[in-house]
VEXTI-496537 format. One line per field, with one value per atom (N, C-alpha, C, O, CB): chain; residue in three letters; x negated, y negated, z negated; atom name. Coordinates in nm, 3 decimals, padded with zeros to 5 digits. Glycine has a CB too. Example, Ala and Ser with C-alpha at 12.3 -4.5 7.8 and 13.67 -1.06 7.14 Angstrom:
2
mol	(A_A_A_A_A_A_A_A_A_A)
type	(ala_ala_ala_ala_ala_ser_ser_ser_ser_ser)
u	(-01.319_-01.230_-01.320_-01.424_-01.131_-01.285_-01.367_-01.290_-01.341_-01.408)
v	(00.569_00.450_00.330_00.332_00.447_00.225_00.106_-00.003_-00.114_00.060)
w	(-00.780_-00.780_-00.780_-00.846_-00.905_-00.708_-00.714_-00.787_-00.804_-00.572)
atom	(N_CA_C_O_CB_N_CA_C_O_CB)
END
This chain:
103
mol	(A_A_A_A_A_A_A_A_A_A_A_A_A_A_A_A_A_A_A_A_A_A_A_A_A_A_A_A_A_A_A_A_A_A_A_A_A_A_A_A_A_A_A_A_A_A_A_A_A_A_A_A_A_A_A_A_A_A_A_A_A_A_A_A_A_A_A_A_A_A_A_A_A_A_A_A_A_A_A_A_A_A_A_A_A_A_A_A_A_A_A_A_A_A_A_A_A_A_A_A_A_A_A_A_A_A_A_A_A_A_A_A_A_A_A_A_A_A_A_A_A_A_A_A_A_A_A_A_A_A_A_A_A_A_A_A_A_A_A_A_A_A_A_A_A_A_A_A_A_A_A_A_A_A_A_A_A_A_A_A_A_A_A_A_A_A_A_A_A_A_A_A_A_A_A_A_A_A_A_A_A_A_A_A_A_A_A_A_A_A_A_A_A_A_A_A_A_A_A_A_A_A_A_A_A_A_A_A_A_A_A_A_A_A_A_A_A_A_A_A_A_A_A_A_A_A_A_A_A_A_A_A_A_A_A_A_A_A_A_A_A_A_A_A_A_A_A_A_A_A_A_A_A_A_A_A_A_A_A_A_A_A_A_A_A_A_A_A_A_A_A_A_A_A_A_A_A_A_A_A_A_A_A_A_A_A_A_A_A_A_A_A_A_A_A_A_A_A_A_A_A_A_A_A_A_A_A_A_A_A_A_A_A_A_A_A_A_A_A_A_A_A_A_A_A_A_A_A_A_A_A_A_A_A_A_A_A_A_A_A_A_A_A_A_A_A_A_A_A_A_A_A_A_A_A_A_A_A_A_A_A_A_A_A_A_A_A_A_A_A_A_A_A_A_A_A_A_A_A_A_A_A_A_A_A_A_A_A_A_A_A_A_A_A_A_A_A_A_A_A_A_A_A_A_A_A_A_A_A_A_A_A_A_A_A_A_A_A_A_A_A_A_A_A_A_A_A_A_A_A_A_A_A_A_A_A_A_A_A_A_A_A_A_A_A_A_A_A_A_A_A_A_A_A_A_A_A_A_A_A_A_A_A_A_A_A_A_A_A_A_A_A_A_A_A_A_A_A_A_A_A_A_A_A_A_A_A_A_A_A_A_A_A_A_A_A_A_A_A_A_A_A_A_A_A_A_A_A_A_A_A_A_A_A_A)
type	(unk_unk_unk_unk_unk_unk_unk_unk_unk_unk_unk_unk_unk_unk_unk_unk_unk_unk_unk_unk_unk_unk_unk_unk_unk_unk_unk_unk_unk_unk_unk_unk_unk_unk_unk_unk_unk_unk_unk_unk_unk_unk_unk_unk_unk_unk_unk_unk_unk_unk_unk_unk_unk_unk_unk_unk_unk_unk_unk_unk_unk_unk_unk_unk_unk_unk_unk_unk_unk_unk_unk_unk_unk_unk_unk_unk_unk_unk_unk_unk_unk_unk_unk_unk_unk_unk_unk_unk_unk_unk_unk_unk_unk_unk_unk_unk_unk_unk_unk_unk_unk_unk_unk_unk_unk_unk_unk_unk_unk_unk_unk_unk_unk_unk_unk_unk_unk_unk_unk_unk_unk_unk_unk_unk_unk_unk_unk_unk_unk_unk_unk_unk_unk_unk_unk_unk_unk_unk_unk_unk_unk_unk_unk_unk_unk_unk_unk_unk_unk_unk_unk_unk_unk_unk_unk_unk_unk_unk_unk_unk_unk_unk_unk_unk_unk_unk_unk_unk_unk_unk_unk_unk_unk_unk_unk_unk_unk_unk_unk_unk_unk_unk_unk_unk_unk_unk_unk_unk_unk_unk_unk_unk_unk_unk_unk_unk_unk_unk_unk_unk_unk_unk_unk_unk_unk_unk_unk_unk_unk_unk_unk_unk_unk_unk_unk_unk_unk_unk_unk_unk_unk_unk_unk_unk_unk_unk_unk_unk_unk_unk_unk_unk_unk_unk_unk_unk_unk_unk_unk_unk_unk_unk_unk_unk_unk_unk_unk_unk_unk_unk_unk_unk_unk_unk_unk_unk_unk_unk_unk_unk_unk_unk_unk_unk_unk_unk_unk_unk_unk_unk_unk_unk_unk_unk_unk_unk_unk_unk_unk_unk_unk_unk_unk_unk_unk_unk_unk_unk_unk_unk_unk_unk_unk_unk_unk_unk_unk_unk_unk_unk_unk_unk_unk_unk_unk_unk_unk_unk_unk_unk_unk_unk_unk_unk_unk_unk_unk_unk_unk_unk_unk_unk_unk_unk_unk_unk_unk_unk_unk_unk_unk_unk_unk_unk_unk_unk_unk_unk_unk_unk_unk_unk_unk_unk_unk_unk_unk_unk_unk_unk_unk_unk_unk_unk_unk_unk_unk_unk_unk_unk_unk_unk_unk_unk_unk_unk_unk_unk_unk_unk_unk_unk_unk_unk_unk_unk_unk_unk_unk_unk_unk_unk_unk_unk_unk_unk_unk_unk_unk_unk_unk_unk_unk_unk_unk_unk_unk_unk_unk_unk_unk_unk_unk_unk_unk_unk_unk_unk_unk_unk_unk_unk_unk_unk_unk_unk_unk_unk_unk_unk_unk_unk_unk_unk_unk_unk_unk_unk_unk_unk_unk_unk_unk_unk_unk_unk_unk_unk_unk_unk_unk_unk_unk_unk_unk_unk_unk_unk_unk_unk_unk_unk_unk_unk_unk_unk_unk_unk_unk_unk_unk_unk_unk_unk_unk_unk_unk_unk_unk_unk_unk_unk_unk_unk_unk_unk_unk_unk_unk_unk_unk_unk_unk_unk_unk_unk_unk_unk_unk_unk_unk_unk_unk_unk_unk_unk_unk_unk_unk_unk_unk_unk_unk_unk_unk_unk_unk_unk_unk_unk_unk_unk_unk_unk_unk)
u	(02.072_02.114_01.991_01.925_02.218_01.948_01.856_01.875_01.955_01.805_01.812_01.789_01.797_01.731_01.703_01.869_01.867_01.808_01.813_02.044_01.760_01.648_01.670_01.725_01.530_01.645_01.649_01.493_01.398_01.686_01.466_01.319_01.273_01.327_01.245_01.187_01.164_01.015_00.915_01.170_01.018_00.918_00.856_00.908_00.945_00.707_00.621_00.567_00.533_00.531_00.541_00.389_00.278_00.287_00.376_00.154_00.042_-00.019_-00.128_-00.017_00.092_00.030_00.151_00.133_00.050_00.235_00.328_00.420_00.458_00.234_00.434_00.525_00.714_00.799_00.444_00.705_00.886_00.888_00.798_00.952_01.006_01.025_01.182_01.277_00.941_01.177_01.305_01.346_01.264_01.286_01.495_01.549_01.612_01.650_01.635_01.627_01.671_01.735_01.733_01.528_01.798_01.821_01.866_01.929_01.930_01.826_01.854_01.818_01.773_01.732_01.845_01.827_01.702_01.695_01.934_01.623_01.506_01.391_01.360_01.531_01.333_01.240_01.142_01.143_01.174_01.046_00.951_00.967_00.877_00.913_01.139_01.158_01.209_01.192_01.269_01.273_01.292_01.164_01.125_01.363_01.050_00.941_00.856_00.765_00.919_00.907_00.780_00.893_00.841_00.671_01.007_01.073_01.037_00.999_01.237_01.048_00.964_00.854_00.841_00.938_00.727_00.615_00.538_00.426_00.619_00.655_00.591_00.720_00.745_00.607_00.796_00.888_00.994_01.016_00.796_01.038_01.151_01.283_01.364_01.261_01.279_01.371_01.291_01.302_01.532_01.210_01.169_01.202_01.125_01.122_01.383_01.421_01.429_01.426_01.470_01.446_01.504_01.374_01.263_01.544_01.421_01.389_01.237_01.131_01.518_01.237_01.107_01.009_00.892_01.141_01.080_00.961_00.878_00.757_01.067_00.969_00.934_00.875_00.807_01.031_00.869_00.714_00.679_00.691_00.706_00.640_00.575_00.563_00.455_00.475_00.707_00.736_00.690_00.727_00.898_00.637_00.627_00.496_00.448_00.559_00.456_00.405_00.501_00.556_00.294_00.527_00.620_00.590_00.482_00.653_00.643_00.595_00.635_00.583_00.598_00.775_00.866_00.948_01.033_00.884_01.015_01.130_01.156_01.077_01.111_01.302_01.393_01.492_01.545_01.528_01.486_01.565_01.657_01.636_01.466_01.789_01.908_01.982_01.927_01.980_02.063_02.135_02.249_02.284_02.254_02.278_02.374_02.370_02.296_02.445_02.424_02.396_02.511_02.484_02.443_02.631_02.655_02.549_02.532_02.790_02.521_02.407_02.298_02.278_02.345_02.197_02.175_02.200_02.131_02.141_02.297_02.369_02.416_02.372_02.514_02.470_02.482_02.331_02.293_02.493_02.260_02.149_02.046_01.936_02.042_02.105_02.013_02.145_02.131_01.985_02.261_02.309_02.248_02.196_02.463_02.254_02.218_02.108_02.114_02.161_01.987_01.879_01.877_01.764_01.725_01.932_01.985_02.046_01.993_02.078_02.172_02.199_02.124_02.176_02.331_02.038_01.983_01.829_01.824_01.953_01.743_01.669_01.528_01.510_01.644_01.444_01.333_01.254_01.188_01.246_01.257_01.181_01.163_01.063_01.217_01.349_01.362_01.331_01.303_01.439_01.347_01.247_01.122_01.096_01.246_01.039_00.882_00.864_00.763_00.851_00.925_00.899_00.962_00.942_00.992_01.024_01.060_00.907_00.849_01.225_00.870_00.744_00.602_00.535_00.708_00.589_00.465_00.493_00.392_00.525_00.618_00.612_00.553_00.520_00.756_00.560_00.586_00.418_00.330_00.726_00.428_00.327_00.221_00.188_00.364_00.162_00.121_00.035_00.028_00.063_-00.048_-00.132_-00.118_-00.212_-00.278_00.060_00.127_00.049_00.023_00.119_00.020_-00.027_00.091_00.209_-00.137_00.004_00.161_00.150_00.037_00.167_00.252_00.265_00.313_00.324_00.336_00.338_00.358_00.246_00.252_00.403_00.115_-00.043_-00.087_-00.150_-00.180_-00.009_-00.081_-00.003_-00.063_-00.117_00.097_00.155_00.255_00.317_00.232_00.233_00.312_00.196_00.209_00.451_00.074_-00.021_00.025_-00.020_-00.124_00.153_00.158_00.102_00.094_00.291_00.042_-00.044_00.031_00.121_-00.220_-00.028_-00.032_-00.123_-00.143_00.126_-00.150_-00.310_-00.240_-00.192_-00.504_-00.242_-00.244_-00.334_-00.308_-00.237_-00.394_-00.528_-00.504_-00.600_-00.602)
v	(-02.259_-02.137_-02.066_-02.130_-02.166_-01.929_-01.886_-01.816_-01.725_-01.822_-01.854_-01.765_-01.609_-01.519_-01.784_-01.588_-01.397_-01.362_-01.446_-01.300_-01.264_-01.224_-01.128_-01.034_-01.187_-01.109_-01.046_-00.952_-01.028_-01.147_-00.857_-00.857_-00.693_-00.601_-00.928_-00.676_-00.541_-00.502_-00.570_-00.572_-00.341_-00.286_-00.224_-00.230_-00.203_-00.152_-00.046_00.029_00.001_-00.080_00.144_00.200_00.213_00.170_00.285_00.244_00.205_00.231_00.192_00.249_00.324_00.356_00.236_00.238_00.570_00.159_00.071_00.178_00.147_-00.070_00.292_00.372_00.417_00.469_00.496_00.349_00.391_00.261_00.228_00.548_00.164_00.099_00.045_00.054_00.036_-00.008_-00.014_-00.172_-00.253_00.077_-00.205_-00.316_-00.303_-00.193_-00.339_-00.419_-00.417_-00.572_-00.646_-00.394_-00.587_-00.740_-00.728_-00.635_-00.824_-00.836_-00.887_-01.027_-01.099_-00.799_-01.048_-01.149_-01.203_-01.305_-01.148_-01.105_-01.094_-01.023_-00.908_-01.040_-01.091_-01.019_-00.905_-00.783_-01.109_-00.998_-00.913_-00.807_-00.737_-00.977_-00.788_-00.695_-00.579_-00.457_-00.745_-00.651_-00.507_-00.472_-00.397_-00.535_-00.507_-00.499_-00.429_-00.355_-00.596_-00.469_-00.364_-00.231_-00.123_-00.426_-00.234_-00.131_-00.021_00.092_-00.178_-00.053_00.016_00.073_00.196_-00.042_-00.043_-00.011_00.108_00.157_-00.094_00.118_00.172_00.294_00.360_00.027_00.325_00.452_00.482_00.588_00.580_00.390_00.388_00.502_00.559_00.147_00.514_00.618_00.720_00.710_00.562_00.819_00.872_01.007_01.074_00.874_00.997_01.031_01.025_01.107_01.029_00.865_00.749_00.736_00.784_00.586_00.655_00.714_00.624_00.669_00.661_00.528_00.437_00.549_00.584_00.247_00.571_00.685_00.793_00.817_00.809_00.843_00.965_00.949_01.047_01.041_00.837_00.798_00.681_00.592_00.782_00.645_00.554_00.440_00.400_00.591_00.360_00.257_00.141_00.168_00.269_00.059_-00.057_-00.155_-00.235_00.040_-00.160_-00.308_-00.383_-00.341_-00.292_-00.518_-00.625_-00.674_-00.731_-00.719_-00.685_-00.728_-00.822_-00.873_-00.649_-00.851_-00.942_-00.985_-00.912_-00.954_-01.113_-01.155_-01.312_-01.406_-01.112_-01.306_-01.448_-01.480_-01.405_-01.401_-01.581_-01.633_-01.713_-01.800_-01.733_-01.684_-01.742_-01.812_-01.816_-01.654_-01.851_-01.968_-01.842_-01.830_-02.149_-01.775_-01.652_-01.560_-01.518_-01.627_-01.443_-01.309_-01.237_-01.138_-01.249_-01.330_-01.288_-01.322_-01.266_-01.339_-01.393_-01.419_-01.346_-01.303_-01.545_-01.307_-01.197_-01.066_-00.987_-01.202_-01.034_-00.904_-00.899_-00.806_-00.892_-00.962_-01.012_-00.941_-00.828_-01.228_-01.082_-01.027_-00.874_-00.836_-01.168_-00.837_-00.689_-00.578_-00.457_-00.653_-00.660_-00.566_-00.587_-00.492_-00.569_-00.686_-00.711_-00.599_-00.516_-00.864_-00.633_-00.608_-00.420_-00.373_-00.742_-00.367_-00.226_-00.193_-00.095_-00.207_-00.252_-00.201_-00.261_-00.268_-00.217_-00.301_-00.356_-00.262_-00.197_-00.545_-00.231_-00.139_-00.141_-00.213_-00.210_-00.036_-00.075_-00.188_-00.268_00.049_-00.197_-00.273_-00.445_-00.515_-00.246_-00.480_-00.578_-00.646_-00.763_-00.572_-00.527_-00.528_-00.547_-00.652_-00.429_-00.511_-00.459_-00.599_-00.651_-00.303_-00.671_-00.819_-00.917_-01.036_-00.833_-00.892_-01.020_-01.032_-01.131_-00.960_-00.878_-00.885_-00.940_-01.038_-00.693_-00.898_-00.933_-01.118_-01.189_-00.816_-01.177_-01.302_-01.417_-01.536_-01.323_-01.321_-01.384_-01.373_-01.457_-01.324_-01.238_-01.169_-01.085_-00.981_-01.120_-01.113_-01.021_-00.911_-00.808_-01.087_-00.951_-00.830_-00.757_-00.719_-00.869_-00.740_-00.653_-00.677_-00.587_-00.501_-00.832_-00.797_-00.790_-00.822_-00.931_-00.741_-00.714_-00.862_-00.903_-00.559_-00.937_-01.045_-01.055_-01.162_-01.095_-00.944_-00.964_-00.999_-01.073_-00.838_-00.938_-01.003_-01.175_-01.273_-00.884_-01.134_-01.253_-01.354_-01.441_-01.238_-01.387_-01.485_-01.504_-01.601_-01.490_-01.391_-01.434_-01.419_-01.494_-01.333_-01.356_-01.250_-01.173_-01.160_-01.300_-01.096_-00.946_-00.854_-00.814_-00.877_-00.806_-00.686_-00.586_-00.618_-00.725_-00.467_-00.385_-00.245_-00.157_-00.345_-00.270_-00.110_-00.006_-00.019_-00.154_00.114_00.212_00.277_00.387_00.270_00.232_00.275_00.367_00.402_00.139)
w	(-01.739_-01.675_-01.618_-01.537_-01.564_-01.653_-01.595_-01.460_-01.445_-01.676_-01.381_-01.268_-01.200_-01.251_-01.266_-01.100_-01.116_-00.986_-00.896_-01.129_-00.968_-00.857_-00.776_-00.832_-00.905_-00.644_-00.551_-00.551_-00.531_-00.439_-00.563_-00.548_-00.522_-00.584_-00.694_-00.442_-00.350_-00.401_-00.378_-00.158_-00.498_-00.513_-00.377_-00.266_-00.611_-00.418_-00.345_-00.406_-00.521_-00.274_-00.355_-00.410_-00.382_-00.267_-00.432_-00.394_-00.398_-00.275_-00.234_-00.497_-00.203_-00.046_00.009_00.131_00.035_-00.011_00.048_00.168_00.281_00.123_00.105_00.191_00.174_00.246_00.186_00.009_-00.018_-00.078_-00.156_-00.138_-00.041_-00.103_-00.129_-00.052_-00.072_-00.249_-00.326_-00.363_-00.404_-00.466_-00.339_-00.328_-00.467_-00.505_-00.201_-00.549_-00.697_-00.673_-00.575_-00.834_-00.821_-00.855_-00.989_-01.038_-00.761_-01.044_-01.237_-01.241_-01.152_-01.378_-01.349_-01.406_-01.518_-01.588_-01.446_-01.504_-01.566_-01.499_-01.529_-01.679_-01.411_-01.353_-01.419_-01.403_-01.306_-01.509_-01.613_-01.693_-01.739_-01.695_-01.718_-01.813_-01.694_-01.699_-01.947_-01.596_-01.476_-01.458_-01.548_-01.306_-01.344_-01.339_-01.435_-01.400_-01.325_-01.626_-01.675_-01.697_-01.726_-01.859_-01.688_-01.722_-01.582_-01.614_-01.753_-01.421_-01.340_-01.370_-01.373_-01.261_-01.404_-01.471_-01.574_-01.585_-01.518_-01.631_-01.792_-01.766_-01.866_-01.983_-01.647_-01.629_-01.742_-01.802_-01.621_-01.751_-01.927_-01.861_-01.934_-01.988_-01.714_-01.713_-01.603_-01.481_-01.669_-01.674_-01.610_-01.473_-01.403_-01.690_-01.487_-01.371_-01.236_-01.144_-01.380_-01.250_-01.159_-01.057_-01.076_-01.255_-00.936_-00.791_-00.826_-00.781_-00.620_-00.889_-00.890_-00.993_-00.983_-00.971_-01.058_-01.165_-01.073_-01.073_-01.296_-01.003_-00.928_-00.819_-00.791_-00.898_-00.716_-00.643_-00.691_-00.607_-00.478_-00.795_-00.846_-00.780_-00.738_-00.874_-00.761_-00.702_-00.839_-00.953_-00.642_-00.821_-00.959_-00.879_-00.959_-01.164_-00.792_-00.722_-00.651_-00.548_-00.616_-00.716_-00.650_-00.562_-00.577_-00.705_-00.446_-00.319_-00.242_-00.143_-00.251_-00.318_-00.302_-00.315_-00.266_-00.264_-00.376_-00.448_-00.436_-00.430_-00.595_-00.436_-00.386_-00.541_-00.623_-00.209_-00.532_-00.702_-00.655_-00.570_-00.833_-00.720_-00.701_-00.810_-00.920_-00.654_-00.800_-00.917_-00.995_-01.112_-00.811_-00.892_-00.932_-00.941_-00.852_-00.895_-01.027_-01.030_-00.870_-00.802_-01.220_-00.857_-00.744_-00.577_-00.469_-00.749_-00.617_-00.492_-00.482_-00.368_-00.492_-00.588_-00.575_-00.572_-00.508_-00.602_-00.640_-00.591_-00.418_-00.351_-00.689_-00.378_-00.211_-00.185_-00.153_-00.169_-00.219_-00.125_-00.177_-00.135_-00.109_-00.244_-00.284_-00.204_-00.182_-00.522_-00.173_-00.099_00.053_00.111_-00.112_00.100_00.237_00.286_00.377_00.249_00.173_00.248_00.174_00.186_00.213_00.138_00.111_00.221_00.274_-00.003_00.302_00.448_00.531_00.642_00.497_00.523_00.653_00.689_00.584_00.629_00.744_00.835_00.721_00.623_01.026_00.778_00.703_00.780_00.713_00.675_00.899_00.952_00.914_00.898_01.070_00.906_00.826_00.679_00.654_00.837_00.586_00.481_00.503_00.445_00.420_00.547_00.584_00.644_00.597_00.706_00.726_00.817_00.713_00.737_00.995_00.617_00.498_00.407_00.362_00.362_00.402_00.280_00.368_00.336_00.198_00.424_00.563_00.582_00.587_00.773_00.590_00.611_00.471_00.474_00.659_00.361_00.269_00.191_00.174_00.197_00.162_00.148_00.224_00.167_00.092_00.341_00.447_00.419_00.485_00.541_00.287_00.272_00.135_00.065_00.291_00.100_00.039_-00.120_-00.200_00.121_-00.137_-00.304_-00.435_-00.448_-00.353_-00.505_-00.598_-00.658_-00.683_-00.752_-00.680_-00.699_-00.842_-00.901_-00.603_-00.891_-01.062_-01.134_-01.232_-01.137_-01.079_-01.129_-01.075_-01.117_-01.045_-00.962_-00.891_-00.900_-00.962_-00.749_-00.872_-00.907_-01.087_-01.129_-00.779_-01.139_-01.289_-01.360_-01.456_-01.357_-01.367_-01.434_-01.523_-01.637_-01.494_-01.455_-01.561_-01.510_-01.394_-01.596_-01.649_-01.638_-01.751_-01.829_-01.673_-01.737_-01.867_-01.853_-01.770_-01.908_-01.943_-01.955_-02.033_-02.145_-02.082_-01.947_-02.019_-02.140_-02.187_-01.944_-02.164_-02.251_-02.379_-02.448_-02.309)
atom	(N_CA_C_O_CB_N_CA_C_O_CB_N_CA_C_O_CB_N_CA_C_O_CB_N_CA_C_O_CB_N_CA_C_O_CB_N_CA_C_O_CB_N_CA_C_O_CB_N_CA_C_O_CB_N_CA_C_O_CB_N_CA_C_O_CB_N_CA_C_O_CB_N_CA_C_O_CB_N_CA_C_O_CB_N_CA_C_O_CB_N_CA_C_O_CB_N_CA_C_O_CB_N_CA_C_O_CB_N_CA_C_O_CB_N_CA_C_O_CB_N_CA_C_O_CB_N_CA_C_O_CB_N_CA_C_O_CB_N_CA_C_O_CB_N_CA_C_O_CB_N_CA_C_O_CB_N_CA_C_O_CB_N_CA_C_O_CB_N_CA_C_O_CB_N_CA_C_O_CB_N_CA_C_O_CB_N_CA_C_O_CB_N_CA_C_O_CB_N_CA_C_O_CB_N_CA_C_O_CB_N_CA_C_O_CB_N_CA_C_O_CB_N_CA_C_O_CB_N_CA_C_O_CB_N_CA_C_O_CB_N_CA_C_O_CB_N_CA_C_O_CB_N_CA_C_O_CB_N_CA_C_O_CB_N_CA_C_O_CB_N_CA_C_O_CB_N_CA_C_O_CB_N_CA_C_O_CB_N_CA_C_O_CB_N_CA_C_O_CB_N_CA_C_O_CB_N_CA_C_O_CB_N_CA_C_O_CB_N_CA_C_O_CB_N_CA_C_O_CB_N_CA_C_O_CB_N_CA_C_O_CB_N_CA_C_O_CB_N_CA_C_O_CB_N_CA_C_O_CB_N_CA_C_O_CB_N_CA_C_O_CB_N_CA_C_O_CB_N_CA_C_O_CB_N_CA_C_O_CB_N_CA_C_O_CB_N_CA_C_O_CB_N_CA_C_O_CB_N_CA_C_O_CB_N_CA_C_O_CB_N_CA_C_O_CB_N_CA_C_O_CB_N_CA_C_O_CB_N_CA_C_O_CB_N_CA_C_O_CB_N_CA_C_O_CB_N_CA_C_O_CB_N_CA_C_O_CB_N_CA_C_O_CB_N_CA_C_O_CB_N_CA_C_O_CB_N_CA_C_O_CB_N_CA_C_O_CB_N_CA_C_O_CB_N_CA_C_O_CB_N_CA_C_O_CB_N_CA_C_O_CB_N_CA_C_O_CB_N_CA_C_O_CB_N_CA_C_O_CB_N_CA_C_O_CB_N_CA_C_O_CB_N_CA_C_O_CB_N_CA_C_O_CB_N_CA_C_O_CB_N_CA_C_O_CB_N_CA_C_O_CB_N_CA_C_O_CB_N_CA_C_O_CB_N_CA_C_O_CB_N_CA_C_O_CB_N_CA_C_O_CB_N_CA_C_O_CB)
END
C-alpha cells in the first residue's frame, strides 16, 4: 500500500503558502514545479519549494490533515515548518534530490 501525504508549499520569498495532499508526492510537487496548470493559485505566485510534509497510511488521513491545517492560522503553519524545517529548505532537493532545469 503506498503512502499519501500531507505536505505544505512556499515561494522563494516564503511569503504565500499552500496546504495540498496526494498520494504521490513527486508527481504533485513536479506538477507545481513545471506549472501544468498555469491558472491555479501555485502557478501564479510561484509557490513550488516544499517545506513540509507528513505521510500517512490513508488518503483519508491525509485529507483530514490537509483539512486541519487549511482551517487552522498562518501562524500554526509557519511553527509546524520552523519545527521541522527551521531554515525553510526546500526539501524536495534535499531530502528526495528532485531537481529539474529549465534549460
Amino acid at each position: 500500500m503506498s503512502p499519501y501525504y500531507m505536505y505544505i508549499l512556499t515561494n522563494s520569498g516564503n511569503n504565500v503558502l499552500y496546504v495540498g495532499s496526494t498520494n504521490d508526492l513527486y508527481r504533485r510537487w513536479l506538477e507545481h514545479v513545471t506549472k501544468i496548470r498555469p491558472e491555479a493559485f501555485t502557478a501564479k505566485y510561484n509557490v513550488n519549494k516544499l517545506v513540509y510534509y507528513e505521510e500517512f497510511q490513508t488518503s483519508e488521513d491525509a485529507l483530514a490533515r490537509e483539512y486541519q491545517m487549511k482551517g487552522g492560522s498562518r501562524k500554526k503553519k509557519v511553527d509546524l515548518i520552523k519545527a521541522k524545517n527551521p531554515f525553510w529548505n526546500d526539501l524536495a532537493e534535499r531530502e528526495f534530490g528532485w531537481e529539474i532545469s529549465f534549460k
